[in-house]
C-alpha positions, 0 to 999 in steps of 0.5 A: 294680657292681663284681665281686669277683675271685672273682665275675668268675671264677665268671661266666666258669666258668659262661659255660663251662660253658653254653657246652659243655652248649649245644653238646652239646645242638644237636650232634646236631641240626647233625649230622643237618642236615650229614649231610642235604645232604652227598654220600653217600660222605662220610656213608656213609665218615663224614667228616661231623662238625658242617659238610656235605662237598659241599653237595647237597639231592638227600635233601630232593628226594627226601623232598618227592617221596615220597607215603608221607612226605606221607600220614604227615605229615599224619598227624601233624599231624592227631594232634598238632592233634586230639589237643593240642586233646582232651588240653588240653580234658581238662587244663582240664576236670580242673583247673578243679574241683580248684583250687576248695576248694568241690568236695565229694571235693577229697582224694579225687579228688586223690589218684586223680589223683596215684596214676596218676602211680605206677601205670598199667596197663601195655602189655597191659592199656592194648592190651585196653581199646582192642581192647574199645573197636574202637579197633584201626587207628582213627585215632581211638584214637590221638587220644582212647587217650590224652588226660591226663596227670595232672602237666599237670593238677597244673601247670594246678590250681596256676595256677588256684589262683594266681588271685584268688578275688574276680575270679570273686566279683565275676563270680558278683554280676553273675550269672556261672556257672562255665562263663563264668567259666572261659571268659572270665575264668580262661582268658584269664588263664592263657595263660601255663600254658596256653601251656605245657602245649599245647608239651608235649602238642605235642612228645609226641604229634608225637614219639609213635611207639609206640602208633601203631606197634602200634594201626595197620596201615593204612600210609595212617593210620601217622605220620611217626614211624613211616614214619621208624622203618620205613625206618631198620629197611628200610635196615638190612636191607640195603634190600630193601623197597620203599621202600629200593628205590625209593631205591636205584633213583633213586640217592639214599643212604637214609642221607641221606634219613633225615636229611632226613626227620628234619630235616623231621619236626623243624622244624615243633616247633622254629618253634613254640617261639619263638612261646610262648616268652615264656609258656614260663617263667611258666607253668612256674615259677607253676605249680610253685612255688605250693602 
């Protein structure tokens, strides 16, 4: 196919243009990643720009050393797997039902499903209601304090709805309930949305760090987020915690070693994504534009 002059000139704008969007999307990460396995004179006097200045990985052996960031990431794992698992459970078991026009009270339940993506509670009242419910410096509080998000929930009903209704017809003949229909049919037909909307419930509860920070207390149950957040505040404070001395005492720049950990606390997301990125864009895409 021939392109006009025109075309050809448009094609090469828009490879440009891609082209500067994608780096200054993953500059900030190569940034960190150069800044992580540099000397510390070169990050500290900031002559680190996109390539390492003298190439060492003393940062990373001393975050693989620490015991306090291996207790906070496992903490995050146990949040993010526990609580992606909750969060998609409730996702399903709301979504499900509102796909179906039989459900007595679709409207209304719809509609309190959508006025929560308008109004929420806020800090305040959301910290009392899970004080009430002795969920303070609980583990479990952080899995369970917040399971649903209510425009997964619109994605995930759109697909539902995308399906054909004979399939689950055709089931009910041979004597199915619902329970394994959903189970055995729906389910393993929206892999792709699902697919989606377990990434997203994975990067938001492992890059979570807020509510973490004020239900726990206990240093054994914070996670990485919030170990990083403490010794970015402990270095800036002139490195006069324990952990900031125990940095200065081995001879390890605490600015390198937030690098590290940022890296390390990044990658797991990041092998993730390539794993489901094939179901990525057809679980998003059928279940926006359907409806």
């Amino acid at each position: 196919m021939n392109l006009t002059k025109g075309e050809r000139l448009f094609s090469i704008f828009n490879y440009i243009f891609i082209g500067f969007l994608s780096f200054f999307a993953i500059y900030p990460f190569l940034y960190v990643l150069a800044c992580s396995v540099s000397d510390t004179i070169s990050v500290a006097s900031g002559n680190v720009y996109l390539f390492p200045k003298s190439f060492r990985l003393d940062a990373y052996k001393m975050v693989l050393q620490q015991k306090e960031i291996w207790v906070s990431y496992g903490n995050t794992v146990i949040y993010t797997v526990f609580g992606t698992m909750y969060s998609l459970f409730l996702t399903i078991c709301g979504a499900y039902p509102l796909s179906k026009e039989r459900l007595r009270g679709k409207k209304i339940f719809s509609f309190l499903l959508l006025i929560t993506m308008w109004f929420q509670a806020g800090i305040i009242p959301t910290y009392l209601n899970l004080k009430s419910l002795n969920l303070l410096n609980q583990r479990l509080g952080v899995i369970i304090g917040f399971g649903c998000t209510a425009f997964y929930v619109i994605i995930m009903k759109t697909y539902f709805e995308s399906l054909p209704i004979s399939m689950e017809e055709s089931a009910k003949i041979d004597g199915a309930n619902d329970l394994s229909i959903l189970w055995n049919i729906i389910l393993p037909l929206a892999k792709p949305s699902i697919a989606t909307i377990t990434l997203y419930y994975a990067v938001n509860r492992w890059n979570s760090f807020f509510w973490a920070m004020i239900l726990l207390r206990d240093n054994s149950k914070i996670p990485l987020q919030v170990m990083l957040r403490k010794l970015i505040i402990e270095t800036q404070a002139g490195g006069v915690s324990e952990s900031a001395v125990n940095i200065t005492n081995l001879g390890y720049s605490a600015e390198t070693v937030i690098y590290a950990t940022i890296v390390v606390a990044a990658v797991p997301i990041i092998a993730l994504y390539p794993f489901i990125q094939k179901y990525f864009v057809k679980g998003i895409m059928v279940g926006a534009i359907k409806g």
